[in-house]
N, CA, C and O atoms as a GROMACS GRO file, in nm:
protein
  416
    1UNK      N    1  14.418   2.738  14.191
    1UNK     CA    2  14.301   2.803  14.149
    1UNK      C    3  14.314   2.851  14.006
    1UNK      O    4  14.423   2.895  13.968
    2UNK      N    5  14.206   2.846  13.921
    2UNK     CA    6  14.204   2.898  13.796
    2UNK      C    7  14.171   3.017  13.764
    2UNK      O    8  14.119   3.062  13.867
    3UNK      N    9  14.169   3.087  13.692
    3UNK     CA   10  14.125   3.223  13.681
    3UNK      C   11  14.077   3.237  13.551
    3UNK      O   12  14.111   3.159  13.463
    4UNK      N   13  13.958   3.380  13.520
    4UNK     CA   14  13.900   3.368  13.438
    4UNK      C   15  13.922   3.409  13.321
    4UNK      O   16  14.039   3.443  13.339
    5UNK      N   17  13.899   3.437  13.200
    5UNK     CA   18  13.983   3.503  13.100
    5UNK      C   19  14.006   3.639  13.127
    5UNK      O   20  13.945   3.716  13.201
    6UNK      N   21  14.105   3.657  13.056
    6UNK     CA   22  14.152   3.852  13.046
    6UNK      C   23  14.044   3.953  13.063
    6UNK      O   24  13.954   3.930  12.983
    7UNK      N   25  14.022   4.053  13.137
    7UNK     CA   26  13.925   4.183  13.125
    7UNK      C   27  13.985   4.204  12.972
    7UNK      O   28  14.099   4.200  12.927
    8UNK      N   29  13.848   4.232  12.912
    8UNK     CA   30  13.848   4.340  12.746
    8UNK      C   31  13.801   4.423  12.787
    8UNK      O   32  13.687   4.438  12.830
    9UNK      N   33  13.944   4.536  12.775
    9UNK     CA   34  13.922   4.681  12.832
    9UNK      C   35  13.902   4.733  12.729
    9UNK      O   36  13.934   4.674  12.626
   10UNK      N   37  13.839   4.871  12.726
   10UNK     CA   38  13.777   4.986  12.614
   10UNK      C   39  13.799   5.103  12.674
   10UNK      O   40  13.781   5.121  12.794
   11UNK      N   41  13.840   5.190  12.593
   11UNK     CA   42  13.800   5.378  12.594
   11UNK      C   43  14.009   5.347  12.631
   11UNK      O   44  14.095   5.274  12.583
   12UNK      N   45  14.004   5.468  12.755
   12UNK     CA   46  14.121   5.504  12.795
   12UNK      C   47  14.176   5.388  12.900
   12UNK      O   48  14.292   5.395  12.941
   13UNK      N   49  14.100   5.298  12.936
   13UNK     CA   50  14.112   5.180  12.991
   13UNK      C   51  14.261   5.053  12.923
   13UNK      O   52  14.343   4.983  12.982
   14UNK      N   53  14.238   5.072  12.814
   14UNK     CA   54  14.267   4.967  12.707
   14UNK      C   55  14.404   5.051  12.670
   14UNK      O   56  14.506   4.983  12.662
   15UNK      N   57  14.415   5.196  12.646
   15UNK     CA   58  14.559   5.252  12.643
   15UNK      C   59  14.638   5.260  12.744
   15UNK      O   60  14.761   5.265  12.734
   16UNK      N   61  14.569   5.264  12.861
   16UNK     CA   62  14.670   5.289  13.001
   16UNK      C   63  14.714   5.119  13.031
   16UNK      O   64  14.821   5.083  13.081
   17UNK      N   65  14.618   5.040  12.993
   17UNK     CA   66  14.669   4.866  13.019
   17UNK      C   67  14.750   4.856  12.902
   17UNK      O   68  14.824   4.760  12.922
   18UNK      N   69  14.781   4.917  12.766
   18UNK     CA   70  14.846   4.887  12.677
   18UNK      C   71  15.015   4.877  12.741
   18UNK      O   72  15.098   4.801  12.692
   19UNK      N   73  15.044   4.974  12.865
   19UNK     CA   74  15.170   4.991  12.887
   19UNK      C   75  15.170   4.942  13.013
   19UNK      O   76  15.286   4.924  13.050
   20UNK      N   77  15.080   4.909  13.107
   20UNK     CA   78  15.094   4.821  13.228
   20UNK      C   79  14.933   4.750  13.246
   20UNK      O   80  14.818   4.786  13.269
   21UNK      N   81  15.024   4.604  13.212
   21UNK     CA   82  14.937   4.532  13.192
   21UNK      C   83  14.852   4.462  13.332
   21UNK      O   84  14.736   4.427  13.356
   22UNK      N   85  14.983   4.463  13.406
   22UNK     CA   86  14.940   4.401  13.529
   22UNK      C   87  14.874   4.526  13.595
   22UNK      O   88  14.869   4.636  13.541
   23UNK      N   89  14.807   4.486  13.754
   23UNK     CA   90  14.739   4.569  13.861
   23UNK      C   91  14.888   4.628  13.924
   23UNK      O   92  14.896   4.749  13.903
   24UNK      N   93  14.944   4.603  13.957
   24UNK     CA   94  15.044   4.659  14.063
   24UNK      C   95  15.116   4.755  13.979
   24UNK      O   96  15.132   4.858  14.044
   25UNK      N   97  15.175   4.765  13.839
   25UNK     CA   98  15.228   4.821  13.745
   25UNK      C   99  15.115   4.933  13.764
   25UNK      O  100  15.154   5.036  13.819
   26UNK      N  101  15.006   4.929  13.734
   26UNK     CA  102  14.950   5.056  13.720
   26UNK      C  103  14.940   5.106  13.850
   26UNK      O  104  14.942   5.228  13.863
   27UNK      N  105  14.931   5.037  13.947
   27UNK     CA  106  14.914   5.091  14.055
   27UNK      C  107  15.040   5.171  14.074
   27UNK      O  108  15.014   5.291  14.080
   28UNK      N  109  15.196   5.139  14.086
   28UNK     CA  110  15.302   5.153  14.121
   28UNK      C  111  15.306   5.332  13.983
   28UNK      O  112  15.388   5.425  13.988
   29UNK      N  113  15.197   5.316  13.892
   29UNK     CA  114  15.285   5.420  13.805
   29UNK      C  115  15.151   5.553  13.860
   29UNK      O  116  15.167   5.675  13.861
   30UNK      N  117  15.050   5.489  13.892
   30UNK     CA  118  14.972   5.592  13.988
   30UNK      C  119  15.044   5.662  14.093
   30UNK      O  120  15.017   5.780  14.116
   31UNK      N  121  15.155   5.581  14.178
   31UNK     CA  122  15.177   5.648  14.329
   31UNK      C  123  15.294   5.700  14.279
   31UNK      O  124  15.345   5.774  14.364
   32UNK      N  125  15.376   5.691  14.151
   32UNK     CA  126  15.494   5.774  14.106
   32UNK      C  127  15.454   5.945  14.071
   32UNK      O  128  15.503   6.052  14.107
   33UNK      N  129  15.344   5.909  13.987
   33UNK     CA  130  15.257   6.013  13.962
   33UNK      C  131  15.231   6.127  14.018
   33UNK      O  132  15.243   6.240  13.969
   34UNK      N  133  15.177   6.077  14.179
   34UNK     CA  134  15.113   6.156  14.288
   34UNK      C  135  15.246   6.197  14.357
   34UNK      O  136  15.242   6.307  14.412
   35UNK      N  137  15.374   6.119  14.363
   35UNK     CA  138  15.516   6.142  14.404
   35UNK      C  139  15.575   6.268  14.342
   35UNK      O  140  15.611   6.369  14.402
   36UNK      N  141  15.579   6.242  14.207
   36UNK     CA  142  15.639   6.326  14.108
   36UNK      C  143  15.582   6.454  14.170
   36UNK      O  144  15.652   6.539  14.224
   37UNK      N  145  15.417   6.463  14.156
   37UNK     CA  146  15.375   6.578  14.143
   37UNK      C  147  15.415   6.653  14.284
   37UNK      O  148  15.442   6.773  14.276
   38UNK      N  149  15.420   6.592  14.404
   38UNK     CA  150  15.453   6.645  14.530
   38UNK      C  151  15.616   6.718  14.519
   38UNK      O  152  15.641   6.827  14.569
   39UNK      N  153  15.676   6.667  14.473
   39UNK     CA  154  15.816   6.677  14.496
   39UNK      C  155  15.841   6.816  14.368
   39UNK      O  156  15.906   6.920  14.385
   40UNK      N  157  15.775   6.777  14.258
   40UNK     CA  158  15.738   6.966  14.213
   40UNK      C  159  15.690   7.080  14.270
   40UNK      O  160  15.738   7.192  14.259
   41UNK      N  161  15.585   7.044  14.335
   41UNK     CA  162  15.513   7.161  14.415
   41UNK      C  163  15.640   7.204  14.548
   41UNK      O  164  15.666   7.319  14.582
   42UNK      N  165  15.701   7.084  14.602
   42UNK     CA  166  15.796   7.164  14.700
   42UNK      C  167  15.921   7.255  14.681
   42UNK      O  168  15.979   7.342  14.746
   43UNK      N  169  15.938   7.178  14.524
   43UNK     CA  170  16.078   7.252  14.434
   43UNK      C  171  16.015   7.415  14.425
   43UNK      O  172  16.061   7.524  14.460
   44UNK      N  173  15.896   7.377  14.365
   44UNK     CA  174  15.834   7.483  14.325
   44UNK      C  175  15.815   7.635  14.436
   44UNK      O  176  15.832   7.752  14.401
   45UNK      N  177  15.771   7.579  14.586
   45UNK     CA  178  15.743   7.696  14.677
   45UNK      C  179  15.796   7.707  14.741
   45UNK      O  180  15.766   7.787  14.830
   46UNK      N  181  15.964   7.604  14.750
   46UNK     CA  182  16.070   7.657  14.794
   46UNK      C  183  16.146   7.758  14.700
   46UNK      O  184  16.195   7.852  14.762
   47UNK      N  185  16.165   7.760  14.575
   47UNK     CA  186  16.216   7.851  14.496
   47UNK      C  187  16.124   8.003  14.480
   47UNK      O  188  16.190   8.100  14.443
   48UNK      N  189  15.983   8.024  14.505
   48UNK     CA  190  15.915   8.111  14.497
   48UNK      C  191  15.867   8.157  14.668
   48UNK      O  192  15.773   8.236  14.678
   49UNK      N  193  15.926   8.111  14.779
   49UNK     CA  194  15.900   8.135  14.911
   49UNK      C  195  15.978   8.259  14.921
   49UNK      O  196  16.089   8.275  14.869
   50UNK      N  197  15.890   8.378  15.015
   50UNK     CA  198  16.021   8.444  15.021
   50UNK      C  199  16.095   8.437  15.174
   50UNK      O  200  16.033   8.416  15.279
   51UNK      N  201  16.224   8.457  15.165
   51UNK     CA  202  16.284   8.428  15.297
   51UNK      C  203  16.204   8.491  15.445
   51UNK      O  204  16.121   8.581  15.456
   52UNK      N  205  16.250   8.427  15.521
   52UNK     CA  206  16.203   8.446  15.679
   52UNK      C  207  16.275   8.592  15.730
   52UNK      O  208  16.394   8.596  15.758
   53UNK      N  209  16.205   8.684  15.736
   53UNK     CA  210  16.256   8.794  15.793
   53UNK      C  211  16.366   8.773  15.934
   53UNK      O  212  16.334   8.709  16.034
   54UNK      N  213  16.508   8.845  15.913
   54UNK     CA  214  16.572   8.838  16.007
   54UNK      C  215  16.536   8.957  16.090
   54UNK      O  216  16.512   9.073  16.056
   55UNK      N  217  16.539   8.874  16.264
   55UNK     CA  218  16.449   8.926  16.345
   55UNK      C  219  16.618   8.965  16.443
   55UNK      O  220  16.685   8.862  16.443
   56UNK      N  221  16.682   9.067  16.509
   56UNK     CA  222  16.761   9.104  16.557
   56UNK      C  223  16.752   9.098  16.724
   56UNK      O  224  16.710   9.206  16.767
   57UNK      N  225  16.775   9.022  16.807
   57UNK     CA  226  16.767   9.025  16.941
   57UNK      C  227  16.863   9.116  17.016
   57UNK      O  228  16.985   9.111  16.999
   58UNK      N  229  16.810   9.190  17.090
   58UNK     CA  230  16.881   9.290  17.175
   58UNK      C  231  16.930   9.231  17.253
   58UNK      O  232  16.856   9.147  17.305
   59UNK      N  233  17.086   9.237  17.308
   59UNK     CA  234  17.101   9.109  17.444
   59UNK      C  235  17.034   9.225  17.604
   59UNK      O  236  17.012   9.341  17.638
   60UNK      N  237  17.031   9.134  17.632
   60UNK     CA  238  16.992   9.110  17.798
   60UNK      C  239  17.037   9.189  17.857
   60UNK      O  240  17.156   9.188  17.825
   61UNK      N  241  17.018   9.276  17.940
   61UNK     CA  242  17.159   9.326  18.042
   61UNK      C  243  17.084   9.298  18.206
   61UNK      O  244  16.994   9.343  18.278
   62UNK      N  245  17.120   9.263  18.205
   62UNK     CA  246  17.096   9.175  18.418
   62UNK      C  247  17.173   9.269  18.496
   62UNK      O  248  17.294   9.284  18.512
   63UNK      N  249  17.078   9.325  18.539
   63UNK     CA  250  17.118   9.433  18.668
   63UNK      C  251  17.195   9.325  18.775
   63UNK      O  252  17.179   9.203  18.781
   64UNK      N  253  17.269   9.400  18.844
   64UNK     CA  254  17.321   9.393  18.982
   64UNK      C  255  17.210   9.345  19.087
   64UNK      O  256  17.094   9.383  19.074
   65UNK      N  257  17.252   9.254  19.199
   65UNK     CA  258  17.135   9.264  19.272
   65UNK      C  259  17.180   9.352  19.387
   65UNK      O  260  17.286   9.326  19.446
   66UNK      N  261  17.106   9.450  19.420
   66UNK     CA  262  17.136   9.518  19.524
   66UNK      C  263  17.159   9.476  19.666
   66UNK      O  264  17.256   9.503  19.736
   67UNK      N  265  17.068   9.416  19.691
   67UNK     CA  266  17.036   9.317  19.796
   67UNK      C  267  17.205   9.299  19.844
   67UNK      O  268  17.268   9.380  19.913
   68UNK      N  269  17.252   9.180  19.790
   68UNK     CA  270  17.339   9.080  19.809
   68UNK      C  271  17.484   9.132  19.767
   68UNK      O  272  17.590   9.091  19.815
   69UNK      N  273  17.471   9.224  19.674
   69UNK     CA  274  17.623   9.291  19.598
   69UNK      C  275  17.645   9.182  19.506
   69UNK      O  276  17.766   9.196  19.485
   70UNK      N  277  17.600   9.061  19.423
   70UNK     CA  278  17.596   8.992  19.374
   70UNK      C  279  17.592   9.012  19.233
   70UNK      O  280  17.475   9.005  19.196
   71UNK      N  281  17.693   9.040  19.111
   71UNK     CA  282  17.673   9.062  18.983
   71UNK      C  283  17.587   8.989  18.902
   71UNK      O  284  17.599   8.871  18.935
   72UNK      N  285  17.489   9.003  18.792
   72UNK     CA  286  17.432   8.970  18.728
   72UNK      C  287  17.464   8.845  18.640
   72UNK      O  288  17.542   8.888  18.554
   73UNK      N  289  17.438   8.672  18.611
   73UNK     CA  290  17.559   8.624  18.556
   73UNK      C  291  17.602   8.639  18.443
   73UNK      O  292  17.694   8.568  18.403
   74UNK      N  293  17.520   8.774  18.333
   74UNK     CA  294  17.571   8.777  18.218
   74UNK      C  295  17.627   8.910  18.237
   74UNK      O  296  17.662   8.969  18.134
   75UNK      N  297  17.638   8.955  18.322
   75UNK     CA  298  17.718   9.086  18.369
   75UNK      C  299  17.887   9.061  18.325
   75UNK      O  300  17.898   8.946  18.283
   76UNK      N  301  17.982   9.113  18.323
   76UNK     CA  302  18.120   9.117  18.295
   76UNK      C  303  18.115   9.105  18.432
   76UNK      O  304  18.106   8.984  18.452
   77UNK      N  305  18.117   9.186  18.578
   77UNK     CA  306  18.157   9.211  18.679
   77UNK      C  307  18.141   9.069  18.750
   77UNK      O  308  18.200   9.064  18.857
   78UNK      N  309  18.070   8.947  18.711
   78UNK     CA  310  18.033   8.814  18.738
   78UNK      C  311  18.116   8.698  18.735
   78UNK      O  312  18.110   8.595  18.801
   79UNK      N  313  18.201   8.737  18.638
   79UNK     CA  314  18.340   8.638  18.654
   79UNK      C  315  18.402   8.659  18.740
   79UNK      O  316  18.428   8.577  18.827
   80UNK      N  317  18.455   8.816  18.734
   80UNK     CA  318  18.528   8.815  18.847
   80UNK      C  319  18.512   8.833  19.034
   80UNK      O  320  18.588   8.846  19.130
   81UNK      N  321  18.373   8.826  19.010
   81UNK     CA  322  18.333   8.776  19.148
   81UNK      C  323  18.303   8.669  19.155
   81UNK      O  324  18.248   8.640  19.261
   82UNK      N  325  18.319   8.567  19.059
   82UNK     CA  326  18.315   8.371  19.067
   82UNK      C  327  18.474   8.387  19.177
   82UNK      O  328  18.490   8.339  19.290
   83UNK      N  329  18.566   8.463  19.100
   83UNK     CA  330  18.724   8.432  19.156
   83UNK      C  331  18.710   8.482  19.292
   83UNK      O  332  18.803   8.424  19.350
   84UNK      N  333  18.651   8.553  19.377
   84UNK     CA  334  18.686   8.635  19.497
   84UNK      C  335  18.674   8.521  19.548
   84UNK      O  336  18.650   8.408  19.505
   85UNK      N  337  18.710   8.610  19.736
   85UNK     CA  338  18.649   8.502  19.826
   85UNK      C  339  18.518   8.524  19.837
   85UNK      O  340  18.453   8.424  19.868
   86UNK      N  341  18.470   8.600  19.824
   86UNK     CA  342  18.305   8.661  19.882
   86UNK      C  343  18.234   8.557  19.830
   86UNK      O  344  18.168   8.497  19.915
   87UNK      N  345  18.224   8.501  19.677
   87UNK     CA  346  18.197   8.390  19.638
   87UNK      C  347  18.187   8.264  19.743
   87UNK      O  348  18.096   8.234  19.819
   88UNK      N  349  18.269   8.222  19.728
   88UNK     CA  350  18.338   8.104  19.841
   88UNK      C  351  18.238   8.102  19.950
   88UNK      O  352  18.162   8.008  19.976
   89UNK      N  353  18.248   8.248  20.026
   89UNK     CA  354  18.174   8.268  20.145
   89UNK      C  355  18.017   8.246  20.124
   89UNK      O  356  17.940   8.197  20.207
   90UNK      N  357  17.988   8.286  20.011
   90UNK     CA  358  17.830   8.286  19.984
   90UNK      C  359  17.804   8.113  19.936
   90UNK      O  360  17.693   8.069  19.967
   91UNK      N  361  17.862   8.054  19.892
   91UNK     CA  362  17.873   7.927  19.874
   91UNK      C  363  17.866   7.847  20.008
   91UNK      O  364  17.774   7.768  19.991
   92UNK      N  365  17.916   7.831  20.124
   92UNK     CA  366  17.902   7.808  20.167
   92UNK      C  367  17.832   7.835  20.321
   92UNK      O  368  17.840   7.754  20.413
   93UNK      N  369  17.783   7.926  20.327
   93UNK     CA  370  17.686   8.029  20.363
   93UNK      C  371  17.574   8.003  20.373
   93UNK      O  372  17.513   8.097  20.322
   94UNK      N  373  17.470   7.889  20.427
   94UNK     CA  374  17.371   7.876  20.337
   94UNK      C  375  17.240   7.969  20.303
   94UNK      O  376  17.179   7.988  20.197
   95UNK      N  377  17.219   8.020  20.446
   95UNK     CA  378  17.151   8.120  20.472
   95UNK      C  379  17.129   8.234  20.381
   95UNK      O  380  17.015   8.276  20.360
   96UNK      N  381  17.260   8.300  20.310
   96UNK     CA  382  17.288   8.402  20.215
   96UNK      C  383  17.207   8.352  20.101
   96UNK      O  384  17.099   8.391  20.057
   97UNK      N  385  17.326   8.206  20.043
   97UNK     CA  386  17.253   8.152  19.959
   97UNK      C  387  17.098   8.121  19.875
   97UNK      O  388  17.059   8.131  19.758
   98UNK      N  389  17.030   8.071  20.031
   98UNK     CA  390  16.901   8.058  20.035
   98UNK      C  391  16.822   8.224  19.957
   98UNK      O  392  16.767   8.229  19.847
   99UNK      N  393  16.837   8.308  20.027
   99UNK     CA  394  16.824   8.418  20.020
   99UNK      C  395  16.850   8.484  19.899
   99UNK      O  396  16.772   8.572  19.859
  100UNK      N  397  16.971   8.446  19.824
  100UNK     CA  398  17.002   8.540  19.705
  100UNK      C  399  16.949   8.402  19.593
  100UNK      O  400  16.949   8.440  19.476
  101UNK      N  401  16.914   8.285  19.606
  101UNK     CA  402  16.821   8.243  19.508
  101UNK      C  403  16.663   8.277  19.581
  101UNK      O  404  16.602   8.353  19.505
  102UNK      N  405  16.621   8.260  19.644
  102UNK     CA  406  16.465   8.332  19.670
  102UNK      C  407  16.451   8.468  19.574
  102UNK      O  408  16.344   8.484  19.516
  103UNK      N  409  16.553   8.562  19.556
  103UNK     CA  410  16.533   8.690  19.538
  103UNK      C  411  16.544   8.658  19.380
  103UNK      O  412  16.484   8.741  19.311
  104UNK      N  413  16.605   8.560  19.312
  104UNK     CA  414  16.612   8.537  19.199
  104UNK      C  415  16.534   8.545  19.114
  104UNK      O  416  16.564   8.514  18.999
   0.00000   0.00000   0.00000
């Protein structure tokens, strides 16, 4: 296929084709453009953001269950009723079991 002569560009047309002559060149220096400018604005309102307030969590404290005599599992007293037998017994127990997760 043949093609027709050159566009004769004028005004600001004719300076911006002075340095990319082809379509994709200007196109490619358009989307650098719109790149550039993004990647300033994030430099920009990450350096002027101000930090995220530190927010302090109180821990937890998990009562005892009365019910069952069963320590809380972030309780201290919870490990060492993993080691007893009473454990053991409630483990295989199912009834208890059933019971002290219902109450959960």
């Amino acid at each position: 296929g043949s093609h027709g002569p050159p566009p004769e560009w004028t005004g600001i047309d004719k300076i911006v084709r002075g340095y990319f002559p082809e379509d994709y060149q200007l196109s490619l220096a358009i989307l650098s453009a719109y790149t550039g400018g993004f990647i300033l604005y994030k430099i920009k309102s990450a350096m002027t953001s101000k930090p995220d307030p530190v927010v302090e969590e109180k821990p937890k404290t998990v009562a005892e269950t009365p019910s069952t005599g069963v320590p809380g599992i972030e309780s201290p007293a919870f490990e060492k009723f993993v080691e007893t037998d009473a454990f053991q017994q409630l483990l295989e127990n199912e009834e208890q079991l059933k019971t002290l997760l219902e109450s959960a």
